[in-house]
N, C-alpha and C positions, 0 to 999 in steps of 0.2 A: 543220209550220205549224199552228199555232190561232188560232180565233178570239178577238178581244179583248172581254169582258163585266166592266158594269160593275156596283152595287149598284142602278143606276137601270133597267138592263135587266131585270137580276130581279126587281125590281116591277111595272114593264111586262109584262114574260112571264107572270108567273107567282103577281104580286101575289096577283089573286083565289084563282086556286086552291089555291095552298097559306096563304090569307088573313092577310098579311104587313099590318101596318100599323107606320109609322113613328113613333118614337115621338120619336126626338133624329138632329138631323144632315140635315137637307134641303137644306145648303148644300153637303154632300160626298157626294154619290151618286155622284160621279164618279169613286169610288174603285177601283181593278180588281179583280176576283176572279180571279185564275190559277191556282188551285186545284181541282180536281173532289171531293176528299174534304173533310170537314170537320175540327174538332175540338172536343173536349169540355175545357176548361183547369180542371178539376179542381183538379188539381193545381198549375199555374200562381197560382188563386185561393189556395190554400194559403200561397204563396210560394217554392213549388219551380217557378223558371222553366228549368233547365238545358235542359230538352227542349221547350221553349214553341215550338210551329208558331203563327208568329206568321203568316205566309200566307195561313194555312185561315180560309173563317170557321168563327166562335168562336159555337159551341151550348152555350145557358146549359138545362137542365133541371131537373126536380126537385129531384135530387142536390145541383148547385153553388148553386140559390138555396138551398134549406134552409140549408146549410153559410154562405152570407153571410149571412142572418137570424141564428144562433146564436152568431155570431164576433162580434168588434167589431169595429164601422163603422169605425174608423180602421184598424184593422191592414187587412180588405179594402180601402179605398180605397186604402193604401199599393202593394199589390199589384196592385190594378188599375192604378194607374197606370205601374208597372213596368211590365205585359204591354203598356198601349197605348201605352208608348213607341214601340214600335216600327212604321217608317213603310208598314208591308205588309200590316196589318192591315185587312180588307175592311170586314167590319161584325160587332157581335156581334145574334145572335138568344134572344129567350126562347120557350120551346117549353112548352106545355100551358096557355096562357090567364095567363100567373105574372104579376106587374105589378115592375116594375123598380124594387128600389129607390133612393131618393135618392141615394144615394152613386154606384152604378153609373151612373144616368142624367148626373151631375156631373162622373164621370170618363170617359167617353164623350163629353163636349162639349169638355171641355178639351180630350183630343187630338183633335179631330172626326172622330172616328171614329160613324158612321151605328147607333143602337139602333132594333132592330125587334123586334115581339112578334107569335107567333101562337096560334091557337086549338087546334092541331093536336096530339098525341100527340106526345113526341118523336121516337119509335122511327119513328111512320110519316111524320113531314115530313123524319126523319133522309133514308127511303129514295127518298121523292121528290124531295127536294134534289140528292142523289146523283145519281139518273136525268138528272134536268135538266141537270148541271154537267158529268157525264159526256158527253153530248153535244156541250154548246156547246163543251166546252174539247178536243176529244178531236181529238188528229193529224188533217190532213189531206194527203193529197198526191190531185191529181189527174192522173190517167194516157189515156192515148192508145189509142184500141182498141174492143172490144165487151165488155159483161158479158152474159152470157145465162143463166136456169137452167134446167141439163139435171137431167132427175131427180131436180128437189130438190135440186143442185149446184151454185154458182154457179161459172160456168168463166170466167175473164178471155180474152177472146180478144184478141190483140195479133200483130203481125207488120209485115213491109214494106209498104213505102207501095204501095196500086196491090195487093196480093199476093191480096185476095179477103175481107178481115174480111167487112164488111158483106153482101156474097152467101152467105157461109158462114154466116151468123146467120141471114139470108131465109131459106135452106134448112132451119133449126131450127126455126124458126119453125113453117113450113111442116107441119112432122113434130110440131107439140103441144106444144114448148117455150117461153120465156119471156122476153121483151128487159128485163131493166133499164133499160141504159144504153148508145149508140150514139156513137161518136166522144171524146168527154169526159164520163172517170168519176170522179164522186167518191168519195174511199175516206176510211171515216174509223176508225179503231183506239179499237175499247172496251173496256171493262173484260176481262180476262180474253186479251188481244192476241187479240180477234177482227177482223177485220175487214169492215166494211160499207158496200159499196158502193150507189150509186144515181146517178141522173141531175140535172143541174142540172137548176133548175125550168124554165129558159127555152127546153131543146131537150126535155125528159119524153115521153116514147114518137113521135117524131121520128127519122127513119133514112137518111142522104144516102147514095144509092149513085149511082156514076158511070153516067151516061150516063142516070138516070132523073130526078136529079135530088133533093129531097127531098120523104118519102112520111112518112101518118098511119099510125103502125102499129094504133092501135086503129081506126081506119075501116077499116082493111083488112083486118084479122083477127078483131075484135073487142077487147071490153075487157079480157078472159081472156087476150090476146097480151101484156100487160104487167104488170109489177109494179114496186111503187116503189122497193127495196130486196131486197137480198140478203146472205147470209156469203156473202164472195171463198174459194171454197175450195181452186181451182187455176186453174194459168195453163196453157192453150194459145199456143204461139208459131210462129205459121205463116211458113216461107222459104220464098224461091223458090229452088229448086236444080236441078240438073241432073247430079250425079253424088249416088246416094244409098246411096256406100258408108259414108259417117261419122257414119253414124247406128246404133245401137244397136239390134240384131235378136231381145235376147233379154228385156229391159226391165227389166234386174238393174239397172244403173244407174239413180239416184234421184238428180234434179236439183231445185233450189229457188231461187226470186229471192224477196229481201229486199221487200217492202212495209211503209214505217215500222216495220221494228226485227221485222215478222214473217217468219218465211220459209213460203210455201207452196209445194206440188209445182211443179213444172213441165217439163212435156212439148214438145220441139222437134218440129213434125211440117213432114216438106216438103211444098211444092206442085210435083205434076208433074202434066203432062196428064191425063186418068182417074180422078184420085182423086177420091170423093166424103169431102171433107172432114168435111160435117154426121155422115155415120155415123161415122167415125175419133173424132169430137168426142165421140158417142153414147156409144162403149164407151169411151173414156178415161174419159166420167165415170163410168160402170159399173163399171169397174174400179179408180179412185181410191175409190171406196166399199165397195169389196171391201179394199182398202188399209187405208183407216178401221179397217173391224171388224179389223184386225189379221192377215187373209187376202192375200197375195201370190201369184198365178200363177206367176210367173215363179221365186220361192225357192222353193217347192214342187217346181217342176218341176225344178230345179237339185237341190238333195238330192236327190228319187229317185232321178237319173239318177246321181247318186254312188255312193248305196244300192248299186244294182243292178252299176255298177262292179267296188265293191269286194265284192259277191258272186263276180263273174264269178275275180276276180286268186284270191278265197282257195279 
């Protein structure tokens, strides 16, 4: 799921700062942008449309105004009007202060398609636009559980209803760690399929535990008990069990759940009488880190033990 943004939003948003003024089209702002990358129609102006991302919006820079200035106005208008045929086109932008020629501005109203000009460098409203669009348009799925970061770790805690999340979080807490996000977490997948997790605004360092009720985690711990965001870098999934032979005793086994199209680690641990969860949670993330750099306990320890094996036979 993504958000839906329009050419009128990104005005509003973002107007000033990337200083967007509208040149043509104030009756079509209403146009969507579903797109997070841009494009440069280069070549499109040319009249090579085969590849034309008609989608994206359309960044006019140095390059493509030069190129329409030295062309004739009728062969580019022909080809402008080819590209804005098409009915998915957001808005086009002129980047470095350019001023729009006639023709452009002419064929921009005929399809109402939204002209906008800024002051900005290409290359740097290129990567700001990007950042922006990367956000709003960017996967979401919202999940059930705790986010918490251990050691610079963001660990999803998730398990049974009633099994202990929230007291296992108090207890991280407790030990120097970090709450994102308590009950419902937003997860949203950027550039590069990372994933980043935080709290709706409405529940934000807010923690319901049974039988307490809900508590102010910065009142209670301070401001340093929270942060707004995190990378999801693994999943803890706590059961309640009671025979805990089917479980994996050597940790050769490497599990993973799907979040939007990502898969991260993921560690089953049970709940039985005795355990203290928060430390279990500690060295898991300690050792998914060790993981990281490419260092495994467990394969390490598997090999020598073969080594020395096959010492022992020959």
């Amino acid at each position: 799921m993504s958000q839906n943004l329009t050419v009128k939003d990104l005005l509003k948003s973002r107007g000033k700062t990337l200083d967007l003024k509208l040149v043509v089209g104030t009756a079509y702002l209403s146009r969507e942008i579903v797109a997070s990358v841009i494009n440069r129609p280069g070549l499109a102006i040319a009249g090579h449309l085969e590849q034309f991302k008609s989608e994206r919006i359309q960044i006019i820079g140095q390059g493509e105004h030069a190129f329409c200035i030295k062309n004739k106005a009728k062969d580019i208008l022909e080809n402008l009007d080819k590209m804005f045929a098409a009915d998915d086109v957001p808005c086009v932008i002129l980047t470095g202060g350019l001023k729009p020629p006639k023709f452009l501005r002419e064929s921009a109203k005929k399809a109402k398609i939204p002209l906008l000009v800024t002051s900005m460098p290409t290359a740097s409203f290129i990567r700001e636009l990007t950042i922006f669009l990367d956000d709003k348009l960017a996967a979401t799925a919202h999940l059930h559980g705790v986010l918490v970061n251990v050691y610079g770790l963001g660990v999803l805690i998730q398990g049974d209803s009633g099994v202990g999340k929230s007291e296992c979080a108090l207890e991280l807490l407790k030990r120097g760690h970090i709450l994102i996000a308590d009950d419902v977490i937003e997860i949203k997948r950027r550039i590069g399929y990372i994933l980043i997790g935080h709290s709706p605004r409405n529940i934000s360092h807010y923690m319901e535990v049974r039988g307490l009720g809900i508590i102010d985690i910065e009142l209670l711990f301070g401001i340093g008990a929270t942060m707004d965001q995190s990378i999801v870098e693994m999943q803890v999934f706590l059961e309640s069990v009671i025979n805990l032979k089917n479980y994996d005793r050597t940790g050769l086994a490497s599990d993973t759940v799907n979040i939007l199209d990502v898969n991260i680690p993921s560690l089953r641990v049970p709940v039985t009488p005795g355990r203290n969860l928060a430390i279990l949670i500690e060295v898991a993330a300690l050792n998914q880190r060790l993981k990281n750099q490419g260092h495994s306990t467990a394969k390490k320890f598997n090999e020598d033990l073969i080594k020395k094996m096959k010492r022992k036979q020959s």
